[in-house]
N, C-alpha and C positions, 0 to 999 in steps of 0.2 A: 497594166494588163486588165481587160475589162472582164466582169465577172459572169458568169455565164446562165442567160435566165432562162430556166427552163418552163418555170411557169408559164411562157409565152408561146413555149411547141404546141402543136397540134397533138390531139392525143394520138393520132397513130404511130407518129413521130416518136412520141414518149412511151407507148409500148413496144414499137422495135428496138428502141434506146432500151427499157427495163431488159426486154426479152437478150438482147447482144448481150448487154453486163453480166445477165447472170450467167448465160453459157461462159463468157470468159472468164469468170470468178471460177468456175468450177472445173475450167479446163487448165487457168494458172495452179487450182489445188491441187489435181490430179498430177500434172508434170511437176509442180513442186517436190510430191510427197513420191513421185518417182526418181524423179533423181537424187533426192537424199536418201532414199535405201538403196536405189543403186551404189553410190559412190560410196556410201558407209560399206554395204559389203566387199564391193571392187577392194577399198584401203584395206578392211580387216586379210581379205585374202592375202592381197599385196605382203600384208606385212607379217602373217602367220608363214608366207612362201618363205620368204625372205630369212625370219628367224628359224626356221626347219631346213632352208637348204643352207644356212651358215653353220648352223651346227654341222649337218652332213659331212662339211668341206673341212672342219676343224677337227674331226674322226678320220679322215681321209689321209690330211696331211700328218695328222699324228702316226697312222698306218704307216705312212710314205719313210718316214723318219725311223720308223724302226725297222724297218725291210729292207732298204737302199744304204748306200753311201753315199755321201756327199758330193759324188763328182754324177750319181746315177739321179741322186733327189733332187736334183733343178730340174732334168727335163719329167721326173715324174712329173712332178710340180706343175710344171707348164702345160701339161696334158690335163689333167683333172681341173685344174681351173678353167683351160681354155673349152674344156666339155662341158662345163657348169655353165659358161658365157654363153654357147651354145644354145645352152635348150631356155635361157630367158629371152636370146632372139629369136626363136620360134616361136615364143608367144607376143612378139611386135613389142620388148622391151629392149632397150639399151644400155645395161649395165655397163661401167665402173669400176673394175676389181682392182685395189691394191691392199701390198701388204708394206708395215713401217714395222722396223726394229726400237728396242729399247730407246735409241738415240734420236729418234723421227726423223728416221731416214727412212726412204722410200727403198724398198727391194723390188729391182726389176728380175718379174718371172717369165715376163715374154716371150726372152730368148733363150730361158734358163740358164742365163749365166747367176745370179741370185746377187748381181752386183748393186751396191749401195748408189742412192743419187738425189738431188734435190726433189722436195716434193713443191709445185706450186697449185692444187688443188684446194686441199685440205691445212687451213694455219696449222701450225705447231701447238697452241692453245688448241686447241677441238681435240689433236690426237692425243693430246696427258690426259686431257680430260678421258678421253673411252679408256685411255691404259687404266687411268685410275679404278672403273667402273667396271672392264673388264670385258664384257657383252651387254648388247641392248640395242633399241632403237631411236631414231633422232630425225624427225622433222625440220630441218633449215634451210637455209639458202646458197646455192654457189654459182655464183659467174650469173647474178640477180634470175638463177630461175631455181624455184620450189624444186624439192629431194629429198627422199626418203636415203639414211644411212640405217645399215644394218652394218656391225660390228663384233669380233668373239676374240678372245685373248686364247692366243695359241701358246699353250704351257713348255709344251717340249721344243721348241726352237724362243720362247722368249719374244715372239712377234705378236702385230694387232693383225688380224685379217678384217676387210673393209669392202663392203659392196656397197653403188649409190646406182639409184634408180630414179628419173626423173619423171615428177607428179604428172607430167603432159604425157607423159608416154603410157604408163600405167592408166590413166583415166580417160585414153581415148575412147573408149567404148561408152563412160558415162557422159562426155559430150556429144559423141554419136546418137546417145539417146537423146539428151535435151532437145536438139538441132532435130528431129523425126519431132520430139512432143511439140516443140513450136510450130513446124510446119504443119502437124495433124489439127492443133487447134485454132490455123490459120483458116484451113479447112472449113472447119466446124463452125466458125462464127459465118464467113460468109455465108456457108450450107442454112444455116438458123437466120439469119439475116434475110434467106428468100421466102422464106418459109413464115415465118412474121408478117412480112410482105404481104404474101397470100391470105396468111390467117385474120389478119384485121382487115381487110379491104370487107369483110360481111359485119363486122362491125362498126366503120367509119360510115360507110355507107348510108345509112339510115340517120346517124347523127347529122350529116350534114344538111338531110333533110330536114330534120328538126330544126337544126340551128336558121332557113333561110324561112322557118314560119316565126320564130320569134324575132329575125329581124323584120317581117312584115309589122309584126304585133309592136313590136318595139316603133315604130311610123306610127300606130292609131289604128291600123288596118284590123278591128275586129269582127269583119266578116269572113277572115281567113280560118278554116278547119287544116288542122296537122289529119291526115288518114293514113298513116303508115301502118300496112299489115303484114310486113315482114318482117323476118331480122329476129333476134332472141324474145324473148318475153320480157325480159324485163324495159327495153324500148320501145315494144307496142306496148305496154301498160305509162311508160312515161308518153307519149303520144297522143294515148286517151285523156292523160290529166290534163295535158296543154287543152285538147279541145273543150275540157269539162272546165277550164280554167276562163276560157274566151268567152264561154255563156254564164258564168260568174259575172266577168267582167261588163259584158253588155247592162247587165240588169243595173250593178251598180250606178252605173253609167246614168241610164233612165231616173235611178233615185237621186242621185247628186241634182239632175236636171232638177230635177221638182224642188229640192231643198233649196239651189238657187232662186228659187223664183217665190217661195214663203220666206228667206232671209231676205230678198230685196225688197218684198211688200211690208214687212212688220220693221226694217230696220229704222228706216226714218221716222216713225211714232216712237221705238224710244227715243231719240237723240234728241223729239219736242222737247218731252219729259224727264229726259234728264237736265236740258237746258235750264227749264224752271225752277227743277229741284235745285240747282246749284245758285240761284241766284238766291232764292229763299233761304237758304241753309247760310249762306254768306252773309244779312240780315240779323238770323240770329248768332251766327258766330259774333259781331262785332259789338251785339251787346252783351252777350257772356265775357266779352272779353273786359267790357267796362265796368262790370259786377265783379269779375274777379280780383281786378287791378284794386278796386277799392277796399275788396277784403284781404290784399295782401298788405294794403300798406296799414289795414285795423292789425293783421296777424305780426305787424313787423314792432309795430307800437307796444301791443301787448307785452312780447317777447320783448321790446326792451325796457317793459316796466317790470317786467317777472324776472329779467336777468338783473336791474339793480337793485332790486327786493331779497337777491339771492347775494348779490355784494353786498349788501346792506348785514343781511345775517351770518353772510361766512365772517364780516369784520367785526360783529358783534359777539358772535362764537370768538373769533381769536382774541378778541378782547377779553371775553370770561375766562378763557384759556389763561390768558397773563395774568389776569386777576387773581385766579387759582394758584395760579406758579408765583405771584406775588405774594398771595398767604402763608403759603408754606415756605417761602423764602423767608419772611416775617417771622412763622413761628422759629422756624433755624436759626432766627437772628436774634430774636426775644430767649431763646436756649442758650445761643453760643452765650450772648451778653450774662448773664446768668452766671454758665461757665466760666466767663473770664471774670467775673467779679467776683468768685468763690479765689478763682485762681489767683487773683489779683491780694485778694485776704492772706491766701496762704503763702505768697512769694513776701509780704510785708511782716506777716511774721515768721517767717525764714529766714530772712533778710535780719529783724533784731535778733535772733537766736545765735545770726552769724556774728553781728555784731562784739555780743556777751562775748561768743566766744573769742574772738579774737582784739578782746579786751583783755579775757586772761592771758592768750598768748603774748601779748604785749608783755605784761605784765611780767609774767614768764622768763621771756628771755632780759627782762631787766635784771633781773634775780642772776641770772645766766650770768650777764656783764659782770656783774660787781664778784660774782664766784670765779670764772674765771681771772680775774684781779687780782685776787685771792690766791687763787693757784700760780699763776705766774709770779707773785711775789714769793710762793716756797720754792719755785723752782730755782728762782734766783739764789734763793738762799741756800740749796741745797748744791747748785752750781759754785758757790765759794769754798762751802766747806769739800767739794772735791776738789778745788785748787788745793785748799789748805793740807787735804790728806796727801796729794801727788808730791808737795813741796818737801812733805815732811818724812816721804815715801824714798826720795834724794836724800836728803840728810842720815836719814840712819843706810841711806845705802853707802855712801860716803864713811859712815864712823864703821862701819863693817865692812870695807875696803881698809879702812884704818890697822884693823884688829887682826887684820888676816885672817889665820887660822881660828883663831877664838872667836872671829865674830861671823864666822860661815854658816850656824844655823840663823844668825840674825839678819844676815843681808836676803839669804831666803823670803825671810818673811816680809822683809823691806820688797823684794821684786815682789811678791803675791798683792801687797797694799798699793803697791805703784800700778799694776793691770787691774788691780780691784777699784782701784780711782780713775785708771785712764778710758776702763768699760762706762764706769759711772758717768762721767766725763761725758761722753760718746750719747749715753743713753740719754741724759739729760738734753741734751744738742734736741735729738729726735725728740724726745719730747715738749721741747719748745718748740718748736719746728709743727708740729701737730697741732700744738696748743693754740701758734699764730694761728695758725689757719684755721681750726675751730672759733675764734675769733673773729677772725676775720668773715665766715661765712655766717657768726651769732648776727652782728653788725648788721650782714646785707639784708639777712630777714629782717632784722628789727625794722630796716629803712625798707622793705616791701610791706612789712604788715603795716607800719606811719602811712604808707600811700593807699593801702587795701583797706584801710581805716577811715579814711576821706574819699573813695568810692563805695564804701558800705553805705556811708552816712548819705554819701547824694542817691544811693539807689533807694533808701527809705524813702528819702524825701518825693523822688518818683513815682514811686510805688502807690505811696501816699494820694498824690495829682493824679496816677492813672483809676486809682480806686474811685479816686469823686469823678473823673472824666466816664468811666464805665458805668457809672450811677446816670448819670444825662442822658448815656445811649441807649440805656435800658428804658429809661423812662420816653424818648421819643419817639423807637421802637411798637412802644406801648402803643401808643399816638396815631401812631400809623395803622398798626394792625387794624384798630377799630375803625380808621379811614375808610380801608381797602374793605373790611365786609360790608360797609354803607354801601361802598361803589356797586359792590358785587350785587345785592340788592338788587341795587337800581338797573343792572344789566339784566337779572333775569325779567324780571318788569317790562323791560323794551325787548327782548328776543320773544317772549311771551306774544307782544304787538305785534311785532314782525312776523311771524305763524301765522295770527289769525289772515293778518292781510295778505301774505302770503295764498295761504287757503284760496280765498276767494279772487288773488292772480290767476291761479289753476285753473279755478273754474272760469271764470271769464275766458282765460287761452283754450282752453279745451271747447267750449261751445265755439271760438272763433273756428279753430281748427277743424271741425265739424261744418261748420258752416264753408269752409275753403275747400274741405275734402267732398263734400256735397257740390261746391261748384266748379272744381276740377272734374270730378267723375261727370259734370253735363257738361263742360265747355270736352272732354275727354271723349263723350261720345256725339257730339255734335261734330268733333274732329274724324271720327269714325266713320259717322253717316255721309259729310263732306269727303271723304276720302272712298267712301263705297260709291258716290254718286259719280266722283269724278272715273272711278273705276268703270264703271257699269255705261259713263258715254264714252269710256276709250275701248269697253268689251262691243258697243254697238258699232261705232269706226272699226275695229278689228272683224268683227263679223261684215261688216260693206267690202271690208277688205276681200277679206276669205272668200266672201260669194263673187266678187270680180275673180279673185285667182282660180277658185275654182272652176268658174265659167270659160276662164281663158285655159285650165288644165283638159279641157274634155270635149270642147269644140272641133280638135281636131280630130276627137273616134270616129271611126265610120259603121256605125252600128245599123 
């Protein structure tokens, strides 16, 4: 679908276009805003009728029910309904009226027999629902066309009463309206449609007058005058400006002339003059450029006598640096040596101290051995004489078994000397038994100290060697230290040299540098000058130019 350019109408086009739209804008508002208070008050009616005359009917038939009997209250019935149906088709509606029992059975009142029967209108689900609810109103759908129910629980028979009124019928009158507002503003647009018509032809008018003198002016044609002196004011005031526009124009015209003809007299004297200037300038460019060439390769040289003057000093610095870190290593080592030579004194007489002492300890448990000796040979002897008591502990237990009665306080005494020797006995056991073993661990020391004996004595003897070895180290130590501060010396001595020459590197690069920045800034504007020259014969070619174009712009005015 292609889009639609207005831009390209004509304006009167596009004023009867503005002019239709807005009348139809304001004729869709008007029928809009009509037929929605229509139809909002039509439904309220509708539906205030509805809920007022179901009441009415449900007062009626309550009446009915208590006046009549049952065989007189169907054709009541059928009368007051069939008068209510009545006066809603008087007003071009077509109600609906039923009544359902408890059961959602339909009661036919028609013929006033008030016999039960199928309902296919209304589901079964819709009728519990209003039983539920009791009275009220319901906007839905039956047999797919829109319906207003109005519904009321009739107490004294236990019934729903049910009227349905359909939206088409009820709202004929607010389609009636619609279908008149469509037609009326059918009306209206074409009526405003002629009327636009008429009203811009005194404005088009004039503009197309306009428009065929600017397409003369647009050709060159500036002897054309725009004189229109009708039509609004504000188009004869734009008609004057075109004319006041055209004698602008002319004049320009006349001065352009002339400016061609001073841009084609002067342009060729510059383009001599720049010619020359470019050849001269290129002369001295190529010898600034051989002056500079030379004082790059003096600036490259410098720079690399000033950068190994600066290697030369940073390794002369790291040098002092180690030297330094060499002294104080030196003295830490001239200290420790020192330290370990005190320490080396002090483990050596440690070492004898240990010695002594475990000289006595030898000594010690030799004493130990031959005591223990000692003691195990009492034990032994005191191990016989418990034999000898136990033996003898028997025999009088024996002659007091003998004695019987007479010897009953003595075999007593005989059992006490038998447990008094068999404890002994017992006690002695452990106590050798202990005594081995104290032995036997006298022994193992004695055979650790023998060996701890002949490791004291070689740790002296080391001790001894390490003493005079740490005596050497100290002294070469010594040696060195007074080495390293000669060196040291000697380095500030040559860092001192390094400086001065140093020094006078700088100054040397520094006047180069100068001397390179002095002939950059003239080969820099000799680039400048050759670059404005070459400018200034491309602005003279651009002006040849111009004065051709412009001559070829204005040839075709007709002034």
């Amino acid at each position: 679908m292609k889009k639609l350019n207005i831009s390209g109408l004509r304006i009167r086009t596009k004023m009867i276009l503005l002019f239709s739209i807005l009348v139809l804008i304001s004729i869709t508002i008007v029928g809009f805003t009509t037929y929605t208070i229509t139809k909002n008050y039509i439904v309220n009616d509708i539906q205030n009728s509805l809920s007022s005359s179901t009441k009415t009917m449900i007062n009626q038939i309550s009446l009915l029910e208590g006046a009549y009997n049952s065989s007189e209250f169907g054709a009541k019935l059928q009368y007051v309904i069939e008068s209510e149906k009545a006066s809603y088709i008087t007003r071009g509606l077509k109600p609906q009226i039923y009544i359902f029992d408890k059961q959602l059975n339909s009661i036919r009142w028609q013929d006033g027999s008030l016999e039960k029967e199928e309902n296919n209108v209304i589901s079964k689900s819709q009728i519990a629902e209003m039983f539920k609810k009791n009275n009220g109103l319901i906007h839905t759908k039956l047999s797919n066309n829109d319906v207003l129910i109005s519904y009321r629980y009739i107490i004294e028979k236990d019934w729903l009463y049910v009227i349905i009124v359909s939206e088409n019928a009820y709202l004929k009158p607010v389609y009636e309206i619609r279908n008149a507002t469509l037609l009326i503003g059918l009306f209206s647009l074409i009526f405003a449609f002629i009327l636009s018509m008429i009203g811009t032809k005194g404005i088009t008018e004039p503009l197309t007058k306009l428009q065929k003198v600017f397409n003369k002016i647009s050709t060159g044609d500036l002897k054309t005058v725009s004189d229109i002196k009708t039509g609004s004011l504000e188009i004869v005031n734009i008609s004057n400006s075109v004319s006041y526009m055209v004698f602008n124009l002319r004049d320009i015209v006349h001065k352009i002339y002339k400016i061609i003809e001073g841009l084609n007299a002067h342009a060729e004297t510059f383009k001599d003059v720049s010619a020359k200037s470019i050849e001269k300038t290129k002369e001295i460019f190529e010898s600034m450029k051989e002056i500079s060439s030379g004082s790059e390769k003096q600036k490259i040289a410098i720079e690399n006598t000033t950068n190994n003057i600066v290697e030369i000093k940073s390794s002369a610095n790291l040098m002092m640096s180690n030297v330094d870190k060499t002294v104080n290593s030196a003295k830490v080592m001239n200290e420790t040596a020192v330290m370990g030579l005190k320490a080396i004194e002090n483990v050596a007489e440690n070492m004898k101290a240990i010695s002594l002492s475990v000289q006595d300890t030898y000594e010690l448990f030799k004493r130990l051995v031959v005591n223990s000796k000692k003691i195990n040979d009492i034990v032994d002897i005191i191990k016989n004489i418990s034999k000898q008591t136990h033996l003898l502990s028997l025999n009088a237990a024996i002659e007091a078994a003998k004695a019987k009665e007479h010897g009953r306080g003595f075999r007593v005494v005989a059992d006490e000397i038998r447990k008094l020797s068999v404890d002994s006995e017992n006690a002695i056991v452990q106590a050798s038994a202990i005594l081995s073993e104290v032995l036997d661990e006298i022994y193992s020391a004695n055979t650790r100290i023998e060996k701890e004996k002949d490791v004291i004595a070689k740790g002296l003897s080391i001790s001894e060697r390490a003493k005079e070895n740490f005596n050497d180290i100290y002294m070469n130590i010594k040696i060195t230290k007074e080495n390293i501060l000669e060196l040291e010396e000697y380095i500030k001595k040559v860092t001192g040299n390094l400086d001065k020459i140093m020094a006078d590197a700088l100054i040397v690069k520094e006047i180069s540098a100068g001397f390179n920045q002095n002939a950059g800034a003239v080969e820099k504007n000799i680039d400048e000058e050759y670059e404005m020259i070459i400018n200034l014969e491309k602005a003279t070619n651009d002006l040849i130019d111009y004065a051709q174009l412009l001559n070829e712009s204005v040839k075709d005015f007709k002034i």
